[in-house]
ZADO-1210 file (C-alpha; in nm, 4 decimals, padded with zeros to 6 digits):
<atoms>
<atom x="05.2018" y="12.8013" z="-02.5609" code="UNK" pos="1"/>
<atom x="04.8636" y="12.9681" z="-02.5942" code="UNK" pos="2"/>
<atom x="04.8492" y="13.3110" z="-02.7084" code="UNK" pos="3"/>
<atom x="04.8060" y="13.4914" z="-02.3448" code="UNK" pos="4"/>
<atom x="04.5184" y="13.7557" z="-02.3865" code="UNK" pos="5"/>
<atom x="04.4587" y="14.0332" z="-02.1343" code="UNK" pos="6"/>
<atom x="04.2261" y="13.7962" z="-01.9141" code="UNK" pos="7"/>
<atom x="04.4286" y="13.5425" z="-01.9099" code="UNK" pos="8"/>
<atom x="04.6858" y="13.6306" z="-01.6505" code="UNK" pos="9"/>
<atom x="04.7064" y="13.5670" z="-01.2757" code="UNK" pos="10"/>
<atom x="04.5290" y="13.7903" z="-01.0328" code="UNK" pos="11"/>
<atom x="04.5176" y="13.7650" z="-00.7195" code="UNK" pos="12"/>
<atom x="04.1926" y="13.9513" z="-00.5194" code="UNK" pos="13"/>
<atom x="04.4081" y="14.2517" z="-00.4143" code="UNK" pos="14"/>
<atom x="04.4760" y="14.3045" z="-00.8231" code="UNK" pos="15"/>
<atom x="04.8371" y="14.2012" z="-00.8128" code="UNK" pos="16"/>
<atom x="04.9378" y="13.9734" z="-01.1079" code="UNK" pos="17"/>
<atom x="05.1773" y="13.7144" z="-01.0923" code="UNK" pos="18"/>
<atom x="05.4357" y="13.7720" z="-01.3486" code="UNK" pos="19"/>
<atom x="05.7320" y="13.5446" z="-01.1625" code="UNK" pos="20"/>
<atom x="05.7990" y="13.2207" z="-00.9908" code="UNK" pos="21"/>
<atom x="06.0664" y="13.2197" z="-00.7019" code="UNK" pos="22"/>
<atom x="06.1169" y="12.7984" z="-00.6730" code="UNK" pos="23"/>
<atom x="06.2886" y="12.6626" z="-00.4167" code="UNK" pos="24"/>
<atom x="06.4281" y="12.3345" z="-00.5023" code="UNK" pos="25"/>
<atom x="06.6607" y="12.2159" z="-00.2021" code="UNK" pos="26"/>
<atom x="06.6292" y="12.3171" z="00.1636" code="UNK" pos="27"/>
<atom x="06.9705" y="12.1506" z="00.1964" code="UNK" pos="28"/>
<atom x="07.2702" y="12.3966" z="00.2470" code="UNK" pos="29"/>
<atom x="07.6512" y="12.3488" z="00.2916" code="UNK" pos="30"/>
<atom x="07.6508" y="12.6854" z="00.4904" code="UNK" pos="31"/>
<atom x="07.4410" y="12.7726" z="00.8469" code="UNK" pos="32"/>
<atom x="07.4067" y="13.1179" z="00.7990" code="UNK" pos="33"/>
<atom x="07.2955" y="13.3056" z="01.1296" code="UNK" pos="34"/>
<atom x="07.0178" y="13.4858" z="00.9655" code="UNK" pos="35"/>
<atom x="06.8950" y="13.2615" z="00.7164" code="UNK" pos="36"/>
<atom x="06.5174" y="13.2100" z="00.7260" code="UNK" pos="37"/>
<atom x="06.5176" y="12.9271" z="00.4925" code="UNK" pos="38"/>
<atom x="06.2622" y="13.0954" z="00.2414" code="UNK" pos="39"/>
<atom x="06.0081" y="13.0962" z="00.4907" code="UNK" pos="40"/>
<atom x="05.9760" y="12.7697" z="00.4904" code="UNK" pos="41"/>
<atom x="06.1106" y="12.4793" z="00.7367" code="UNK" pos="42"/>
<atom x="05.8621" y="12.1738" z="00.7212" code="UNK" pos="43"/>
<atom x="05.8994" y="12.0841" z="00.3330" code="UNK" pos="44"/>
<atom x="05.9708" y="11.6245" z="00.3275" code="UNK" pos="45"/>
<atom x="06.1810" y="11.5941" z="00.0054" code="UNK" pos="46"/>
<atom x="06.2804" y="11.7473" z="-00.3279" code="UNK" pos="47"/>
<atom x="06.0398" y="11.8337" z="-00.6091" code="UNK" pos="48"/>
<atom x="06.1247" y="11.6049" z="-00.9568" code="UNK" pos="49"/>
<atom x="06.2729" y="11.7223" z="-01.2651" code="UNK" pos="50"/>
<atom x="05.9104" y="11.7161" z="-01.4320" code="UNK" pos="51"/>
<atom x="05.6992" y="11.8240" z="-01.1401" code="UNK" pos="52"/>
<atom x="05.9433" y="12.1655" z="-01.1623" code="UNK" pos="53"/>
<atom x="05.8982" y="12.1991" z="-01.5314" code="UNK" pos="54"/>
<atom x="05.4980" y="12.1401" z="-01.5171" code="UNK" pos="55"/>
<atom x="05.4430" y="12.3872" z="-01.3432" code="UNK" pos="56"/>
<atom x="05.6234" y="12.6681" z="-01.5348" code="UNK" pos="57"/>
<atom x="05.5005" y="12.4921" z="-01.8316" code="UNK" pos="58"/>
<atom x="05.1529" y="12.5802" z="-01.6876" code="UNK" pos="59"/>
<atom x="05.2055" y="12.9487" z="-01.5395" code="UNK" pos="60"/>
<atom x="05.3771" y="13.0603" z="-01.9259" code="UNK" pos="61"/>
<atom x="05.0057" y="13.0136" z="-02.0578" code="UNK" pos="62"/>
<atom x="04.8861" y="13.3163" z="-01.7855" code="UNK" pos="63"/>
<atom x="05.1849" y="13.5375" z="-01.8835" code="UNK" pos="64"/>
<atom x="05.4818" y="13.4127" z="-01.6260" code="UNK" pos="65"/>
<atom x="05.7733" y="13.5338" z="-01.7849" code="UNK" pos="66"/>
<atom x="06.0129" y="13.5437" z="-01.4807" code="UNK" pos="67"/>
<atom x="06.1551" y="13.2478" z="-01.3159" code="UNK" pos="68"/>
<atom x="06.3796" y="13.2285" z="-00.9986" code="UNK" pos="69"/>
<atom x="06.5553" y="12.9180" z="-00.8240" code="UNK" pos="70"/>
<atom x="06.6621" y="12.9305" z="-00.5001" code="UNK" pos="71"/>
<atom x="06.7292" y="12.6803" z="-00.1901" code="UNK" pos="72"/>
<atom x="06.8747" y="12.5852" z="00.0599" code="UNK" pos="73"/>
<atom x="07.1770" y="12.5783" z="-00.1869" code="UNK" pos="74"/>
<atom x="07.0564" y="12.4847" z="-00.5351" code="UNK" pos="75"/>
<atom x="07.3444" y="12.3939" z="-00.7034" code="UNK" pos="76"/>
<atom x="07.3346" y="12.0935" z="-00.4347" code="UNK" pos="77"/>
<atom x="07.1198" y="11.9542" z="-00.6890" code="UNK" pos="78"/>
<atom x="07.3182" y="11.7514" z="-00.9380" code="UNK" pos="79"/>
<atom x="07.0406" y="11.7481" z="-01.1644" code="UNK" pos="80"/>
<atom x="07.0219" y="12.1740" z="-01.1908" code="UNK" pos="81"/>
<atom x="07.1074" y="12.1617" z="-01.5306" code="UNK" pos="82"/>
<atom x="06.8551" y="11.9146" z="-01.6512" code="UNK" pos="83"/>
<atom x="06.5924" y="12.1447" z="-01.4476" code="UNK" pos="84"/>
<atom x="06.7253" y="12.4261" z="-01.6450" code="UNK" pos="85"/>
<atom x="06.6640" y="12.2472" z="-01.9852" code="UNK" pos="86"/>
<atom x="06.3211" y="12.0943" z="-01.9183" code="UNK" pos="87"/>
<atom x="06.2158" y="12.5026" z="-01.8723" code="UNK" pos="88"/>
<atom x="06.0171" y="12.6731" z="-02.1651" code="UNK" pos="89"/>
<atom x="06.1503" y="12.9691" z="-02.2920" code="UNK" pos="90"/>
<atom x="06.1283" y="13.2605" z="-02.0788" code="UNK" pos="91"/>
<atom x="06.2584" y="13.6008" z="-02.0031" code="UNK" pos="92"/>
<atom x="06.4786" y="13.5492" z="-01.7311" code="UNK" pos="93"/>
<atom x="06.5586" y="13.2421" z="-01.5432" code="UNK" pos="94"/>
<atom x="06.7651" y="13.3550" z="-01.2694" code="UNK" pos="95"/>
<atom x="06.9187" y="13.1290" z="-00.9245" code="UNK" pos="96"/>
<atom x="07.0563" y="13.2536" z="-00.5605" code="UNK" pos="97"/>
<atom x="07.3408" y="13.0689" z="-00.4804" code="UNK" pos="98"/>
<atom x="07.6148" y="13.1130" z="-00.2087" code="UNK" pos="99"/>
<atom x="07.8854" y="13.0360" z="-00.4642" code="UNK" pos="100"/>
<atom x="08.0760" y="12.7634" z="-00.3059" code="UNK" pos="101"/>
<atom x="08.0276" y="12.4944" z="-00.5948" code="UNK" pos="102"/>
<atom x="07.9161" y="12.7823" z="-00.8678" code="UNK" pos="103"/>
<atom x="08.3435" y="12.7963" z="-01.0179" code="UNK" pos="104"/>
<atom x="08.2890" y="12.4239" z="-01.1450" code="UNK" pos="105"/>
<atom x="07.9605" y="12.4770" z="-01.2881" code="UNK" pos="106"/>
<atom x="07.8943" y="12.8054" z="-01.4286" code="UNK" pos="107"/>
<atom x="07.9337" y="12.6972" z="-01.7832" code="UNK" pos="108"/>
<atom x="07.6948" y="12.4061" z="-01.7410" code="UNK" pos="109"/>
<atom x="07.4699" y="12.5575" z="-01.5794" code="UNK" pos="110"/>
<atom x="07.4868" y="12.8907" z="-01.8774" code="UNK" pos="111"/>
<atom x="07.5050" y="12.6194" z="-02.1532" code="UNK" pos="112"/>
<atom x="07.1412" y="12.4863" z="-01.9860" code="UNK" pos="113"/>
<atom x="06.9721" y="12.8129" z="-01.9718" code="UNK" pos="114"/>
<atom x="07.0776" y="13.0183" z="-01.6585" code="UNK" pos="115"/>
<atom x="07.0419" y="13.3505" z="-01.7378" code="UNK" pos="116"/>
<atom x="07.2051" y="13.5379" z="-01.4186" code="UNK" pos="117"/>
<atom x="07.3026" y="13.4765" z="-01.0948" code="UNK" pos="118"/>
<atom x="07.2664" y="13.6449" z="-00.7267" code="UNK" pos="119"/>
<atom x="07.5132" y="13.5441" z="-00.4992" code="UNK" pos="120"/>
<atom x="07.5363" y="13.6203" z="-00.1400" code="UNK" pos="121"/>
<atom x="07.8669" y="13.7325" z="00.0507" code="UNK" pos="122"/>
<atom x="07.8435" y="14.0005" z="00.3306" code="UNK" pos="123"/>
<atom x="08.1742" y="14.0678" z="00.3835" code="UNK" pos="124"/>
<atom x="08.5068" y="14.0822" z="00.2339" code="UNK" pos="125"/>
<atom x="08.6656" y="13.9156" z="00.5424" code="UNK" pos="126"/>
<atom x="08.7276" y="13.5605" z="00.5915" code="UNK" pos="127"/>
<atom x="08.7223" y="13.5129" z="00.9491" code="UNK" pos="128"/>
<atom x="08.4209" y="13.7190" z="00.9719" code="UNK" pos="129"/>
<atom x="08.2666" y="13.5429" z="00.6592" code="UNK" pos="130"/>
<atom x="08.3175" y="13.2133" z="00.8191" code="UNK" pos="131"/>
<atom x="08.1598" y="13.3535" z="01.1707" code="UNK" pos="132"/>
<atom x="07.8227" y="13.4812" z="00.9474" code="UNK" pos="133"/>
<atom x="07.8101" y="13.1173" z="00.7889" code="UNK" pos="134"/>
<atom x="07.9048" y="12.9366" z="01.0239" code="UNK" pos="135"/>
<atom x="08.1650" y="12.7625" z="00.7843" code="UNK" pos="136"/>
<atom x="08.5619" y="12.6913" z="00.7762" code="UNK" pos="137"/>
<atom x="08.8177" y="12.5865" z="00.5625" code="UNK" pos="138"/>
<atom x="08.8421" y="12.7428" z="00.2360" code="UNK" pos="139"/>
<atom x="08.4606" y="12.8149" z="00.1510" code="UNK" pos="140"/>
<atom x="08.5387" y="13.2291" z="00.1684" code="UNK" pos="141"/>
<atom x="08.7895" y="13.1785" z="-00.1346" code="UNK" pos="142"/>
<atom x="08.5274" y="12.9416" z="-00.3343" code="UNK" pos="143"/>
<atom x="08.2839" y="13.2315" z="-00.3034" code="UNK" pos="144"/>
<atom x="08.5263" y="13.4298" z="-00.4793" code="UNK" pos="145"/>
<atom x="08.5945" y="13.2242" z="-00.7474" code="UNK" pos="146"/>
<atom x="08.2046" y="13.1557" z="-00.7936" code="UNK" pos="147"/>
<atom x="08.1820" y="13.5239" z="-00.8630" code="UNK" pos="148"/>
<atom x="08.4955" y="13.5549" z="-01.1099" code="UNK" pos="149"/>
<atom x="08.3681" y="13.2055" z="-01.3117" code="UNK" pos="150"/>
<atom x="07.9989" y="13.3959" z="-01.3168" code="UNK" pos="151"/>
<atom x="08.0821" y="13.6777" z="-01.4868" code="UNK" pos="152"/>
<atom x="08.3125" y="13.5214" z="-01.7082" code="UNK" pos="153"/>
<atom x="08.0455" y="13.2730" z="-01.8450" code="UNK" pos="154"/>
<atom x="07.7977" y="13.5895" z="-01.8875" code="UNK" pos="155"/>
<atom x="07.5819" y="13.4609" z="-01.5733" code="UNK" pos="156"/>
<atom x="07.5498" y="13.8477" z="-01.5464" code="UNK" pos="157"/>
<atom x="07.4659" y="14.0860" z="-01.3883" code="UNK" pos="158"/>
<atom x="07.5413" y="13.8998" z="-01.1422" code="UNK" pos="159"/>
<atom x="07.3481" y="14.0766" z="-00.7994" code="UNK" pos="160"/>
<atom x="07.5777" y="14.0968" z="-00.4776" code="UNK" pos="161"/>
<atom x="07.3667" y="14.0271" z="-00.1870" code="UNK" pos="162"/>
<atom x="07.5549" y="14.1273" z="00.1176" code="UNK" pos="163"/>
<atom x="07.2870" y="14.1247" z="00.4764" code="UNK" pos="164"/>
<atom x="07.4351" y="14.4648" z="00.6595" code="UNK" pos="165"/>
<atom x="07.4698" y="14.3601" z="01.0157" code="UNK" pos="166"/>
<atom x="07.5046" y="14.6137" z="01.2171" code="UNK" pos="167"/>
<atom x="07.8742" y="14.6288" z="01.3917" code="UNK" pos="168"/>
<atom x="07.9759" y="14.3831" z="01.1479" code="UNK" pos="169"/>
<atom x="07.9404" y="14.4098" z="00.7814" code="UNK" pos="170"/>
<atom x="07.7273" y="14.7631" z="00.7727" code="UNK" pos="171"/>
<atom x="08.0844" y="14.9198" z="00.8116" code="UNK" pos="172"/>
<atom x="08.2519" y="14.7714" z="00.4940" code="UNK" pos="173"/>
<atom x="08.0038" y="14.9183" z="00.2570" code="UNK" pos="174"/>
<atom x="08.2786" y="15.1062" z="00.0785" code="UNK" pos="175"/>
<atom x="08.4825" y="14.8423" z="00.0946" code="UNK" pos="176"/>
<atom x="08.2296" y="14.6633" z="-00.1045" code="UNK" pos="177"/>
<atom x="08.1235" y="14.9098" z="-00.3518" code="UNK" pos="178"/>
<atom x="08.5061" y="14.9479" z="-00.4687" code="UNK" pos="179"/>
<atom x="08.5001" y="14.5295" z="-00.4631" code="UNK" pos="180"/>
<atom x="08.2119" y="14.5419" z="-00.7163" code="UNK" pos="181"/>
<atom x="08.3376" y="14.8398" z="-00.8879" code="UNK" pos="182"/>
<atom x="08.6175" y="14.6250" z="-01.0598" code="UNK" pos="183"/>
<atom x="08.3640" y="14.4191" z="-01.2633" code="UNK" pos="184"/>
<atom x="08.3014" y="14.7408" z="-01.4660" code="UNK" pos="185"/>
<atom x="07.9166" y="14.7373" z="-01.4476" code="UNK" pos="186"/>
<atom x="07.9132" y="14.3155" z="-01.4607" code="UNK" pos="187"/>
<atom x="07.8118" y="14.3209" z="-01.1056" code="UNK" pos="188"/>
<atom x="07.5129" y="14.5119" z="-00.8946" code="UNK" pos="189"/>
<atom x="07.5389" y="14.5447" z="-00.5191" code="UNK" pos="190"/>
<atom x="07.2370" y="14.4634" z="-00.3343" code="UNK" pos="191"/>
<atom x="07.2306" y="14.5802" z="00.0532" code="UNK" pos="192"/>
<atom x="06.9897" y="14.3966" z="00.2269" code="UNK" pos="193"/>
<atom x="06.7907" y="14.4897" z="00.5225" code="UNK" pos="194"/>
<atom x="06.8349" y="14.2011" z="00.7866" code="UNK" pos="195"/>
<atom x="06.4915" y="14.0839" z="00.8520" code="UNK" pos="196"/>
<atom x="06.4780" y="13.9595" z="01.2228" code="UNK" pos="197"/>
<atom x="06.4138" y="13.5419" z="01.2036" code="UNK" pos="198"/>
<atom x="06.6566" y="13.3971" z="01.4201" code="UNK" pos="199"/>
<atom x="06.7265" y="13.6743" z="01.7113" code="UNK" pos="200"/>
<atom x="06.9499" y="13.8364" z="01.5575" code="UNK" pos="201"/>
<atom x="06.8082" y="14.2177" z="01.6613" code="UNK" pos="202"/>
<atom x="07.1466" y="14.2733" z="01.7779" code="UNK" pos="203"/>
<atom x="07.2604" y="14.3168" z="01.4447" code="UNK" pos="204"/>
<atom x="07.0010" y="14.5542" z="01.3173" code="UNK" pos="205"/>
<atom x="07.0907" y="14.8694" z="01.1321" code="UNK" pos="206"/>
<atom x="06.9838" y="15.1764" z="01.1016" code="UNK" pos="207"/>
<atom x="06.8255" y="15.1528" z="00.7507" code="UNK" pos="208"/>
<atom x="06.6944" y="15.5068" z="00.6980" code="UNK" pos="209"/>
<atom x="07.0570" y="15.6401" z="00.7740" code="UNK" pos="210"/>
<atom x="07.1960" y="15.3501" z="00.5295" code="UNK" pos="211"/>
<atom x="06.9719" y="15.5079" z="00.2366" code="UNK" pos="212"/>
<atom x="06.9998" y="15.8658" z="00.3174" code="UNK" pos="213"/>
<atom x="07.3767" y="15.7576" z="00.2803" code="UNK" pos="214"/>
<atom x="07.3471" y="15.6012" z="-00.0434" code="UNK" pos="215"/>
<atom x="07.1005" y="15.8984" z="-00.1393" code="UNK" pos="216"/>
<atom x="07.3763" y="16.1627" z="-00.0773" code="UNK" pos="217"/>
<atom x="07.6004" y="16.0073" z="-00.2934" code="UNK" pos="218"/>
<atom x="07.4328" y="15.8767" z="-00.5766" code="UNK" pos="219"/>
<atom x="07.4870" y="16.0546" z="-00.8836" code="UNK" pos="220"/>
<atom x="07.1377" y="15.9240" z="-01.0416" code="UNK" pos="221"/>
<atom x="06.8314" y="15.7600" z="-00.8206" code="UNK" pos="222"/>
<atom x="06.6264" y="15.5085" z="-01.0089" code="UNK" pos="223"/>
<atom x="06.3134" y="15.3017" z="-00.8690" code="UNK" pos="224"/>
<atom x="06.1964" y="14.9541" z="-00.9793" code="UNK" pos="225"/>
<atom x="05.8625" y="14.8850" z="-01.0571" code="UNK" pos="226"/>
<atom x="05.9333" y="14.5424" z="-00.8559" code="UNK" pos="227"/>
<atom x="05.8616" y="14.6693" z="-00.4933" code="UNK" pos="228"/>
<atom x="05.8979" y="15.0053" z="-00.5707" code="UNK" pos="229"/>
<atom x="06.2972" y="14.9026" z="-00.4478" code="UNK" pos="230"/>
<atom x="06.5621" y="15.2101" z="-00.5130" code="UNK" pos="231"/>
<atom x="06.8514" y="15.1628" z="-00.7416" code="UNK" pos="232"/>
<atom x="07.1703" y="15.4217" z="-00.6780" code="UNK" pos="233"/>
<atom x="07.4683" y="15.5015" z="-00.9116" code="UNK" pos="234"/>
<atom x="07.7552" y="15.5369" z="-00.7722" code="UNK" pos="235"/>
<atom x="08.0595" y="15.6877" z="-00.8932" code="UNK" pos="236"/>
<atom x="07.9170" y="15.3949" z="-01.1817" code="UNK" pos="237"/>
<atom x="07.8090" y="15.1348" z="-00.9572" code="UNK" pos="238"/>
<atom x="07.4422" y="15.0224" z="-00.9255" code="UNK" pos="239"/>
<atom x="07.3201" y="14.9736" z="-00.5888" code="UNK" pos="240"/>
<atom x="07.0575" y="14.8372" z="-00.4682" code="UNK" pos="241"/>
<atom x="06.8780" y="14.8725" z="-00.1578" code="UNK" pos="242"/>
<atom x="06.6516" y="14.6127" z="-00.0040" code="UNK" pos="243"/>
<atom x="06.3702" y="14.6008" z="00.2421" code="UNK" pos="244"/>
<atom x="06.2591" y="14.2908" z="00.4324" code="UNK" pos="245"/>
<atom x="05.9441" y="14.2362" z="00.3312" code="UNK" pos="246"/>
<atom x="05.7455" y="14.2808" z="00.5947" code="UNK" pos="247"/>
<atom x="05.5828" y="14.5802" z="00.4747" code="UNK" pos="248"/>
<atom x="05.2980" y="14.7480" z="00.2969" code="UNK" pos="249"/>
<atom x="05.5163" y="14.8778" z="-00.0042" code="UNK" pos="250"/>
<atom x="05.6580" y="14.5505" z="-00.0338" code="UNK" pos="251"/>
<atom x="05.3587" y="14.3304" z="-00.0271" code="UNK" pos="252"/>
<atom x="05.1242" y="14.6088" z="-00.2399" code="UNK" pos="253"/>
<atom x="05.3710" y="14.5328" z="-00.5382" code="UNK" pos="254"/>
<atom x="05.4089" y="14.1709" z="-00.5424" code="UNK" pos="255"/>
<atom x="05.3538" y="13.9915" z="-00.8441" code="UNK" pos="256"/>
<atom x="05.5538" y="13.6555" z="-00.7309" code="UNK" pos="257"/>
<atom x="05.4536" y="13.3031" z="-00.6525" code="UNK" pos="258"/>
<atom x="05.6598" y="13.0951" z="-00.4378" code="UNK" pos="259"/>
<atom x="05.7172" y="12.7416" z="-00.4703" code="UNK" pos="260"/>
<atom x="05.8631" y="12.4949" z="-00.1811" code="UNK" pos="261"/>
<atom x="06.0995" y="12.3119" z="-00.2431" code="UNK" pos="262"/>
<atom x="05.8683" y="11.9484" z="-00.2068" code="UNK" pos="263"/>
<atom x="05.6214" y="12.1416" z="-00.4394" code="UNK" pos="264"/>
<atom x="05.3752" y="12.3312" z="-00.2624" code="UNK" pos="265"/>
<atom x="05.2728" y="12.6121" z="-00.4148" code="UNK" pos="266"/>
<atom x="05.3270" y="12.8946" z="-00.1454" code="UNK" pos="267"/>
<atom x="05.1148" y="13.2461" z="-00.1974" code="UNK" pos="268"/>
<atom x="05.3164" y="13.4333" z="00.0762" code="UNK" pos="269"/>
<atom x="05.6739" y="13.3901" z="00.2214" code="UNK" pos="270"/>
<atom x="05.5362" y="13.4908" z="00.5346" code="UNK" pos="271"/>
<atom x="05.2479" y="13.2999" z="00.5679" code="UNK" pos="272"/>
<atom x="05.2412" y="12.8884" z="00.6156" code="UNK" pos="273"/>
<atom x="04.8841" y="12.7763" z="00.6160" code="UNK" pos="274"/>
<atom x="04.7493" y="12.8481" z="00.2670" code="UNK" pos="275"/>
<atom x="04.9678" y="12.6207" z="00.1062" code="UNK" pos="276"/>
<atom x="04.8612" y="12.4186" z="-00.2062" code="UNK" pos="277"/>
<atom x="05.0116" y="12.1159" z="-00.2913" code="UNK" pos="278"/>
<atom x="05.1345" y="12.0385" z="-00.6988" code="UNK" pos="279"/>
<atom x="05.3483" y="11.7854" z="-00.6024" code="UNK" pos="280"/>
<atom x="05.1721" y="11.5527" z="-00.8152" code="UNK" pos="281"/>
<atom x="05.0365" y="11.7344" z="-01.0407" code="UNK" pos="282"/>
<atom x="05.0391" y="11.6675" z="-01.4017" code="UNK" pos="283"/>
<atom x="05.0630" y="11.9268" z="-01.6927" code="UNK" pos="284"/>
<atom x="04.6655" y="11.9274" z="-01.6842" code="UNK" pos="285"/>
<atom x="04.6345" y="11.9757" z="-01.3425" code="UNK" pos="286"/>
<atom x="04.8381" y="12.2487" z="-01.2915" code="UNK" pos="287"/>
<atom x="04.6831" y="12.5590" z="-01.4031" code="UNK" pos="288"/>
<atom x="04.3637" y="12.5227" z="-01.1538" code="UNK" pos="289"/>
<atom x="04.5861" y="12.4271" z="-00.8510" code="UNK" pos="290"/>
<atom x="04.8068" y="12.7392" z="-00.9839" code="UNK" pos="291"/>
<atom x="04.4727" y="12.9783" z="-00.9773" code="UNK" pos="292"/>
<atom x="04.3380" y="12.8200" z="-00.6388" code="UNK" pos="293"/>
<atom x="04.6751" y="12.9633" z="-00.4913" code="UNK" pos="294"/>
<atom x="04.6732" y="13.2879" z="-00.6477" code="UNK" pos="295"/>
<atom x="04.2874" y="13.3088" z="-00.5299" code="UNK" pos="296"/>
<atom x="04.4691" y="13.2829" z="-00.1696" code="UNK" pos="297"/>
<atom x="04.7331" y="13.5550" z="-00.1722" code="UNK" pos="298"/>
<atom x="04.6104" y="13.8193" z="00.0849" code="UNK" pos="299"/>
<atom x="04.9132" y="14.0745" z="00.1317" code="UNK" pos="300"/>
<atom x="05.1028" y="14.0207" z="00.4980" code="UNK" pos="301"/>
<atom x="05.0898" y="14.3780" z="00.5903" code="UNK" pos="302"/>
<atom x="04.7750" y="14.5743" z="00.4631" code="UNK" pos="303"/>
<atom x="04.7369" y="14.9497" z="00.4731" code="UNK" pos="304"/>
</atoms>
């Protein structure tokens, strides 16, 4: 890797620098979740290779890229994860979102090949209304479970709770789930998430200002990320997170991500579905001028 000097870095014409990659590398998922918005993106044909993935991170270390995120669909539908994992350069954090259903049988494998941590998403702590949200049966609640247990006992940690508050639904077992991650003794962060509103699901919307003045009341210490300007609470020793949708000025003014589709397109916005570039060819050569044409074409969603 070249020695990254102060111009070279990724900037897009609003100033932000891309310092992350979020790649999707599946839109296949063993769950329906009623919410899901599929990472903004529901026309990708196919699956991005092995070496298509691990060009372009190659490419985006040389401009600074430290940060690397995989996410789906459900990426650990991907039997080939783990070779994904080890084709990666070294980096600062390689993280994945995963619901946790197949995560138990391959959380070593998948630490042994370079995961770092792991977010995994469960909104509630009760099965019949788990299985309503996901539109699942059987025992997938319990698997979820175990994903988290195997995660932080491999050191896939912190691993970040990400648990959509539906209004009526899972916004009243907050407590329930701050004492749930309380028992992994700082292993595991509790992200609340803000449902955004993709599939008609307004029904379910909360009242988010009353959610943080909540959280705000009984935090012992506030903290605020640089990503997003986001707000991190301690509770009684439990770090909680509280998450936006990002349709928003805060949100978009402190992006520094580039998204990836999961058939390789390189994707400037989550929101937006007509600047797309495609890499899904691309050799190691290629890549870093189709990576700055796409940066050139970020324009934040919501402006001031």
């Amino acid at each position: 890797m070249n020695q990254t000097s102060l111009k070279d870095v990724l900037t897009d014409p609003f100033g932000r620098t891309i310092k992350s990659l979020r790649i999707s590398i599946t839109n296949r998922c063993n769950l329906n979740c009623i919410y899901c918005h599929h990472e903004g993106d529901t026309d990708s044909q196919g699956e991005m290779s092995v070496e298509t993935i691990s060009n372009i991170v190659h490419a985006a270390i040389d401009y600074g890229v430290n940060r690397v995120k995989f996410s789906g669909g459900e990426p650990l539908l991907r039997k080939d994860f783990e070779e994904i994992l080890l084709s990666l350069p070294k980096l600062k954090d390689v993280s994945a979102t995963t619901n946790g259903i197949l995560l138990k049988e391959r959380a070593h494998s998948l630490k042994e090949a370079g995961l770092d941590r792991v977010n995994i998403s469960l909104d509630t702590l009760d099965p019949e209304k788990y299985h309503y949200i996901t539109n699942s049966n059987g025992k997938m609640f319990e698997k979820v479970l175990e994903g988290i247990h195997s995660a932080v006992d491999v050191g896939l940690t912190p691993v970040k709770l990400n648990m959509v508050l539906l209004k009526g639904l899972t916004d009243i077992e907050i407590d329930d789930m701050l004492e749930f991650t309380s028992e992994y003794k700082g292993q595991v962060i509790l992200q609340l998430i803000e449902l955004m509103d993709f599939n008609d699901v307004s029904s379910y919307q909360i009242d988010a200002d009353l959610i943080e003045k909540n959280l705000n009341l009984r935090a012992d210490e506030v903290r605020i990320r640089s990503m997003h300007r986001r707000k991190k609470y301690i509770i009684n020793g439990t770090e909680v997170e509280f998450v936006r949708p990002v349709d928003n000025t805060e949100f978009c003014a402190n992006c520094n991500r580039l998204r990836v589709t999961a058939d390789g397109k390189l994707k400037p916005c989550l929101l937006v579905n007509d600047n797309l570039v495609d890499a899904s060819g691309a050799s190691l050569e290629e890549m870093p001028e189709l990576l700055k044409l796409a940066v050139s074409r970020r324009i934040p969603y919501c402006r001031k």
